[in-house]
C-alpha positions in Angstrom: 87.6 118.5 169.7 85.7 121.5 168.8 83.6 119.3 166.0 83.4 116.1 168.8 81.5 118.9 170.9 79.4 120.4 168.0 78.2 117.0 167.4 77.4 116.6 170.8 75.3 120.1 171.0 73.5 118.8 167.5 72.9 116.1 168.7 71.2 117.4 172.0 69.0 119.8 170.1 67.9 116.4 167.7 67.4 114.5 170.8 65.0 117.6 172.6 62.8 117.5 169.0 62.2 113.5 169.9 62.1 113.8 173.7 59.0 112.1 175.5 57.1 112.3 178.6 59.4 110.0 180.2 61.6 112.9 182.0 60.5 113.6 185.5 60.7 117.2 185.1 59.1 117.1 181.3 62.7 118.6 180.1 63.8 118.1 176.6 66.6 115.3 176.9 70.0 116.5 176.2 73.3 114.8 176.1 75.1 114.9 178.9 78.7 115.7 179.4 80.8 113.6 182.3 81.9 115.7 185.4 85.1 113.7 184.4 85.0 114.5 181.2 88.3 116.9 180.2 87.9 119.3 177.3 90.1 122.4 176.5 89.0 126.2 177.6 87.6 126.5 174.1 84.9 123.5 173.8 84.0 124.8 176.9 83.4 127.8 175.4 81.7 126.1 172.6 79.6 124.8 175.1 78.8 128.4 176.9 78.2 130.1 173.3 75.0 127.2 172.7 74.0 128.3 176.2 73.5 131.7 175.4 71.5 130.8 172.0 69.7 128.8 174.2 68.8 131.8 176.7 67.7 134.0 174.1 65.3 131.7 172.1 64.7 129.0 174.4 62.5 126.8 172.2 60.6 127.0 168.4 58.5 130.3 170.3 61.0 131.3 171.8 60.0 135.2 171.4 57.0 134.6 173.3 59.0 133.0 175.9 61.0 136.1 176.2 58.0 138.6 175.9 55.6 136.6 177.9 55.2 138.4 181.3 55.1 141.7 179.2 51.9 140.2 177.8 50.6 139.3 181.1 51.5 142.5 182.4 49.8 146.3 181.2 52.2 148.0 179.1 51.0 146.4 175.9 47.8 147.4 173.9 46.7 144.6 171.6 46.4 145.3 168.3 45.5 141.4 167.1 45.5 138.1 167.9 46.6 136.1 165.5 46.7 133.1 168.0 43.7 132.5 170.6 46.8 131.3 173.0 48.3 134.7 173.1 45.3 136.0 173.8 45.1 133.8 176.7 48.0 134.5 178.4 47.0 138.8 177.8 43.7 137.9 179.5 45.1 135.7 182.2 42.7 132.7 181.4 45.7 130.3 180.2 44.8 126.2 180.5 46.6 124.0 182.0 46.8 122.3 178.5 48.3 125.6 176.5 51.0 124.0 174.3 52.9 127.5 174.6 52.5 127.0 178.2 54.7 123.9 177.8 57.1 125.8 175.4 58.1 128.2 178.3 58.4 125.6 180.8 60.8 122.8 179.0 62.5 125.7 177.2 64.2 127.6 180.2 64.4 124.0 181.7 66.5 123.1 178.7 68.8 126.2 179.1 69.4 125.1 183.2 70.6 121.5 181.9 72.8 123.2 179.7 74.2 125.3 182.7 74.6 122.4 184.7 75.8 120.0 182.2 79.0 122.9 181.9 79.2 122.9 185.8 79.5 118.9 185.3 83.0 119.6 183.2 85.9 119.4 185.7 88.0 121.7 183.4 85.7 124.1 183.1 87.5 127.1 185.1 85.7 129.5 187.1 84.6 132.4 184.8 83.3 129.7 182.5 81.4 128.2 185.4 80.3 131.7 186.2 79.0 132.4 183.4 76.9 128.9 183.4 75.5 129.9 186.9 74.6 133.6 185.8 72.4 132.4 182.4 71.0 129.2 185.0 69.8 132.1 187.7 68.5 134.3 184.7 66.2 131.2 183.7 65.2 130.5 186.8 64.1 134.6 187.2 62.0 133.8 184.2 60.7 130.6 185.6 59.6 132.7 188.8 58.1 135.2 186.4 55.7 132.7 185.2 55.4 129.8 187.5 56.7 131.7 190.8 57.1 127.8 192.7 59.4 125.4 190.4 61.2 122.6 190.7 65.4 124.1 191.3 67.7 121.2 189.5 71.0 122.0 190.3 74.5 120.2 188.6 73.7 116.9 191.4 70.1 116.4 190.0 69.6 112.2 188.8 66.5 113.5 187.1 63.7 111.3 190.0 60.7 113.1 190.7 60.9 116.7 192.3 58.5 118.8 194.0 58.7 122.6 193.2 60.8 124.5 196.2 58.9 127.6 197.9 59.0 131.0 196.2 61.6 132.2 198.7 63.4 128.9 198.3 63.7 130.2 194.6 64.7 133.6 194.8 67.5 132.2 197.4 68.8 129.7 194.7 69.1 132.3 192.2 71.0 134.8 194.7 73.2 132.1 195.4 74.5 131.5 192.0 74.5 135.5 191.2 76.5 135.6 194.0 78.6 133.1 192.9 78.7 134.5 189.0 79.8 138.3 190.7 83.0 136.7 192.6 83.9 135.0 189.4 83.1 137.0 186.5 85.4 138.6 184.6 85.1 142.6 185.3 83.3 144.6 183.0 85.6 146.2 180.0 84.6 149.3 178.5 87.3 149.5 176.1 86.0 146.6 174.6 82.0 147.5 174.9 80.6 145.5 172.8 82.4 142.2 173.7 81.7 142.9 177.4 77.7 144.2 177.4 77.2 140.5 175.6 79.2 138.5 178.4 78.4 138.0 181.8 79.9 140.0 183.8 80.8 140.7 186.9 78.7 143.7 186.8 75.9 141.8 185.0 75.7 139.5 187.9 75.4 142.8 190.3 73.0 144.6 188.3 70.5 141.5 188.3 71.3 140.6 191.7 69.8 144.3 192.6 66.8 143.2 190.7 66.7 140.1 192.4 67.1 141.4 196.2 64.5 144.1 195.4 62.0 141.2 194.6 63.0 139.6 197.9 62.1 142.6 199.9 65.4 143.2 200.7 65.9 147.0 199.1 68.6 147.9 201.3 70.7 145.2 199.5 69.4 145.8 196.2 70.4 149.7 196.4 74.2 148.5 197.3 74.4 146.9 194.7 72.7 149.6 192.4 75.4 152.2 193.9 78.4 150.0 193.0 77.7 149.7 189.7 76.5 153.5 189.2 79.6 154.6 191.1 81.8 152.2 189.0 82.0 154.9 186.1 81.6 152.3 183.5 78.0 153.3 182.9 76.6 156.4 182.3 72.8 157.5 181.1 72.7 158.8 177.6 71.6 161.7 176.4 69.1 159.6 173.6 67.7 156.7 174.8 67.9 155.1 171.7 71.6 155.6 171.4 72.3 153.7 174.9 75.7 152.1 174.6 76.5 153.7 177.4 73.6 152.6 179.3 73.9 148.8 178.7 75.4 146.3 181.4 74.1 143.2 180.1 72.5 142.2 176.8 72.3 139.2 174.6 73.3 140.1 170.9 70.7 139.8 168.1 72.1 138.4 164.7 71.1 138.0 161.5 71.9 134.2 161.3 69.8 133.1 163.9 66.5 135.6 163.3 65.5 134.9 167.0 64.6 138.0 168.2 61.2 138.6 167.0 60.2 141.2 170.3 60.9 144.5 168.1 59.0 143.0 165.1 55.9 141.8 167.3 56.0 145.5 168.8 55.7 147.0 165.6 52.9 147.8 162.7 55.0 145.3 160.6 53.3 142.7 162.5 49.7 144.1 162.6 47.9 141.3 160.6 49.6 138.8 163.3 50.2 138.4 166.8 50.8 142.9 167.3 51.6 145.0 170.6 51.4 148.4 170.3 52.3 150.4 173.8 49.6 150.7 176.1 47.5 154.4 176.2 48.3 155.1 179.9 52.2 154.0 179.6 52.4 156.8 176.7 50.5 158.9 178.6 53.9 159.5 180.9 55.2 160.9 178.4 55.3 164.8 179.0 56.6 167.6 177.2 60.6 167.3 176.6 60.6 163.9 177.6 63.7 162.4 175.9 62.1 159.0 176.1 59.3 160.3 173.1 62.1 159.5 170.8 61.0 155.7 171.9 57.7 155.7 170.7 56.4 156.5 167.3 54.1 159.3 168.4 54.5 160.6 164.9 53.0 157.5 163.3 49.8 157.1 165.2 47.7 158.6 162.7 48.6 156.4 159.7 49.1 153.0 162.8 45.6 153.1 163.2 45.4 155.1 166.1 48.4 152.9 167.9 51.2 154.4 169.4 54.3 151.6 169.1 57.3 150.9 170.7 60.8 152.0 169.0 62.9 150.3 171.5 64.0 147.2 169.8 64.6 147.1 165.9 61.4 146.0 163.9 63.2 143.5 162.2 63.6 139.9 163.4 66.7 139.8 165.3 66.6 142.2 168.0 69.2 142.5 170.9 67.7 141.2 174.3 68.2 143.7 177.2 69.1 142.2 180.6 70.2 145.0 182.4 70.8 148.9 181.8 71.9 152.0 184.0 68.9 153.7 184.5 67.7 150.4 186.2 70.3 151.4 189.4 69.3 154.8 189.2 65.6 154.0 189.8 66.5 150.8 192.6 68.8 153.3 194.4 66.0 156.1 194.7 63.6 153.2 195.7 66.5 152.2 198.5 66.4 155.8 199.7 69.1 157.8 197.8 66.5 160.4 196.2 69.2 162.3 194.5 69.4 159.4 191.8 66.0 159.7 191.1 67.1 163.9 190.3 69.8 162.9 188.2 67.8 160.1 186.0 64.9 162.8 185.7 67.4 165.3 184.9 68.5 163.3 182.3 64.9 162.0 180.9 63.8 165.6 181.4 61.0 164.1 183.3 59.3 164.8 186.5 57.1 161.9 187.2 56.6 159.4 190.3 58.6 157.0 191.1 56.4 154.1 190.1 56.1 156.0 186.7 59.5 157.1 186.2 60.2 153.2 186.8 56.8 152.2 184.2 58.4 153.8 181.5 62.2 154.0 181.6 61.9 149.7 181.8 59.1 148.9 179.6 59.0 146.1 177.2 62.7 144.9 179.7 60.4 142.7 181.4 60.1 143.9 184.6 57.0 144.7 184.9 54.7 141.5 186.0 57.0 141.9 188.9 57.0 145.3 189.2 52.8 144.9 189.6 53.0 142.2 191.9 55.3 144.4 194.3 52.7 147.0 194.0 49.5 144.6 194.6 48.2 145.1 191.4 48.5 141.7 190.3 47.9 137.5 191.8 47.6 136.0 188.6 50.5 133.1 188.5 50.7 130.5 185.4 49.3 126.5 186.0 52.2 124.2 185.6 51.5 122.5 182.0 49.6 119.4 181.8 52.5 117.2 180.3 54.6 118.3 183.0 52.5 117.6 185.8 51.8 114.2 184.3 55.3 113.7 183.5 56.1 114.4 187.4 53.9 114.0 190.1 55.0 116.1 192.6 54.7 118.6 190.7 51.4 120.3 192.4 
């Protein structure tokens, strides 16, 4: 059975290379499975695992996908442009007609039909579905990221025309399948760390629920759920930041095989004759005296970089972990809720003594956060035009 449903997932990823504009939605076609359709605890898992690869490089630029609204946000200094489209998407000027535009947009598409086609399987059991719902609300959060108003497709859709639900609409969706993915998770296990900060979790559903809620509005919510998980003692903030097993709640795993997770190399001077990011002048600029977030940035380097200060966070070679959700994220959610004496304990820990705002700036950079974090503040309108194919593919899509 196991090779029935490899075939099936090859065959889905053939099937997206030769997909045409007939789809309403302008989503790479995948095979579906039956809702009636039986298959052991382990295909489903089979099923789950090509979900995940999905989630962390969503289509052939897949890295921009993930870094995308880092671009579009300030923490990022330029250092070339290999590719006038990246460029675009820095400057805020992209067209309607931007093939990666289209990339992003089928790409997490493609990763919600997988969810849904495992919420289809009437042997899937509940963690399994959980998991489905958690990676379907997590593409959706990057959907609203870069579109803000999308079409929400759940496990029901027959694939007619949709019009793209309100941005509240949106946000409610994905708090309803958090919700779901928290009441049905397995619990986080932190004598098996690794295996458990690349799972979704009970705790990984909380931890993004808090992020979602605090993009609602609703912080009072968000800093509940930020206080469970801190006062769940499976976390703690480490002493380097760069050593921060301890800190991780949710991450997907980079590995060699796969060479997806080109975010530390674009972040780095290995890339400088391509598309390069180094870390912005005023982001490094919080970094003060015994700052134990320095060790982050390769302050040490800038004179032979050019003058550029990069990132450490991520390894510089090709297959970096993806970070979802850490720690220090509560800490910071919970002091924005009220609770002031987290914000004391992170900075005790950074050695800091910034802002809020700036203690948030730099303990999440390059985690993705920030687009949203400047729309909150009112530093920033600019929302991505759906892509041309899609809108012609769909025409309620407007």
């Amino acid at each position: 059975m196991i090779k029935k449903i490899s075939k099936i997932l090859l065959v889905g990823v053939f099937a997206m290379i030769i997909s045409s504009c007939s789809d309403q939605l302008d989503i790479p076609s995948e095979v579906s499975l039956s809702a009636d359709t039986d298959l052991a605890t382990e295909d489903v898992d089979v099923l789950l695992t090509g979900l995940y690869q999905k989630m962390r490089h969503p289509n052939g630029y897949g890295y921009f996908s993930i870094i995308n609204s880092e671009i579009m946000g300030d923490n990022y200094k330029p250092v070339k442009f290999q590719w006038f489209q990246v460029k675009n998407f820095y400057e805020h000027t992209v067209p309607a007609s931007d093939i990666l535009l289209g990339y992003f947009y089928s790409g997490y598409y493609a990763g919600i039909f997988r969810a849904n086609a495992i919420l289809k399987v009437s042997t899937a059991n509940e963690a399994q579905k959980a998991a489905a719902r958690y990676n379907r609300a997590l593409s959706y959060l990057r959907l609203f990221d870069l579109y803000e108003r999308v079409p929400l497709v759940d496990e029901t859709y027959d694939r007619t025309p949709i019009a793209p639900s309100s941005k509240e609409d949106v946000l409610n969706f994905i708090v309803e399948d958090l919700k779901y993915a928290k009441a049905n998770s397995i619990s986080f296990n932190g004598l098996s760390l690794l295996e458990s900060q690349k799972t979704p979790t009970k705790e990984a559903a909380s931890a993004l629920l808090a992020r979602v809620y605090r993009i609602q509005g609703n912080i009072a919510e968000a800093g509940i759920e930020a206080e469970e998980l801190i006062n769940s003692g499976k976390f703690s903030l480490a002493v380097n930041p760069l050593e921060r097993d301890s800190e991780v709640i949710f991450m997907f795993k980079g590995n060699k095989a796969e060479e997806a997770g080109w975010w530390g190399w674009i972040m780095s001077p290995d890339a400088s004759d391509w598309n390069c990011f180094a870390a912005a002048d005023d982001l490094t600029e919080l970094v003060k005296g015994d700052d134990t977030r320095r060790i982050l940035f390769d302050f040490e380097g800038k004179e032979d970089n050019g003058g550029y200060v990069y990132s450490k966070k991520y390894k510089s070679e090709r297959n970096s972990d993806l970070l979802v959700s850490r720690i220090a994220e509560m800490y910071l959610i919970s002091a924005e809720a009220g609770n002031s004496a987290r914000l004391d304990e992170l900075q005790a820990a950074r050695k800091s003594s910034l802002t809020l705002n700036e203690e948030r700036r730099l303990e999440m950079s390059f985690e993705w956060t920030r687009w949203q974090d400047l729309k909150l503040e009112g530093k920033a309108s600019y929302v991505l035009p759906y892509p041309t194919k899609a809108v012609d593919s769909n025409p309620l899509l407007k």
